[in-house]
Steps between C-alpha positions, in 0.01 A plus 500: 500500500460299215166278549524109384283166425678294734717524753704319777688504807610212771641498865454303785232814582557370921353730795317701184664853507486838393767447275309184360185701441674768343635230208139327506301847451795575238359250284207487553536912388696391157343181425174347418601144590711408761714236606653433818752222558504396878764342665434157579619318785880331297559848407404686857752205706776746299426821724596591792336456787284254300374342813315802561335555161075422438396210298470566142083435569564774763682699246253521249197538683677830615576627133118366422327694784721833378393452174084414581511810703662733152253263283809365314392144574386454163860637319698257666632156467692339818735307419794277712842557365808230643791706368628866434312577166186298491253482186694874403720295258235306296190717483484643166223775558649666775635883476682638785579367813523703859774438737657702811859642428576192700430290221545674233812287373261184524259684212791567306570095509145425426573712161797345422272156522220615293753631255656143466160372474369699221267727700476856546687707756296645798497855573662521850295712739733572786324618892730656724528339843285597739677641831363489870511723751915493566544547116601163433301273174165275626570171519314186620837389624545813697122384640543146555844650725228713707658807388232650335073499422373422189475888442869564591426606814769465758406210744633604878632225659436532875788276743 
């Protein structure tokens, strides 16, 4: 993989899981800055579920205690994001940007924006899903419903 100078990605990063850390240790693999839009709490209130999802404070000090225990804290800026592209569109240094195959539509737009803007294009790094235990993608929606652990792991309901 190529490696960059700066790099982003952005979610709502809830119930931190292992196909969150697989986009976070993506960049932090590719790039030597990173920057992380996290959903704050306008944008969250559009989710599913949303009732059920951590405070952004919650949020971050998840992503931050991830990161202190790779020793990425000092490659990373934190940053709250209110809407589906975030500072993506206007930073001029940025390179490539990571998203799931979820979202990879949403990058595209972010390009489209930067083009209109006069900034470069990203290079679009694309992570497959990650699937549980039943085959099915990760999700934090999947968790909030109880389906699921944070690794994938089938949760067994007992009645």
């Amino acid at each position: 993989m190529p490696k960059y100078t700066y790099v982003c990605l952005g979610g709502t990063f809830n119930h931190l899981h292992k196909g969150h850390r697989v986009m976070i240790e993506t960049a932090f693999t590719i790039g030597d800055k990173v920057l992380i839009g996290l959903a704050d709490e306008h944008l969250v209130k559009t989710k599913e579920y949303y009732n059920l999802i951590e405070s952004y404070e919650e949020r971050k000090k998840k992503i931050r205690d991830f990161l202190a225990a790779k020793g990425w804290l000092d490659r990373v800026e934190i940053v709250p994001i209110s809407d589906a592209y975030g500072p993506a569109v206007s930073i001029p240094d940025l390179d490539a940007i990571i998203v799931s195959e979820e979202t990879e539509r949403r990058a595209s737009e972010i390009n489209e924006i930067r083009e209109k803007k006069g900034l470069k294009k990203l290079d679009i790094i694309v992570i497959k899903l990650v699937k549980a235990e039943n085959n099915k993608p990760i999700s934090s929606t999947r968790i909030r419903k109880g389906e699921i652990d944070t690794e994938g792991k089938i949760i067994k309901h007992v009645f």
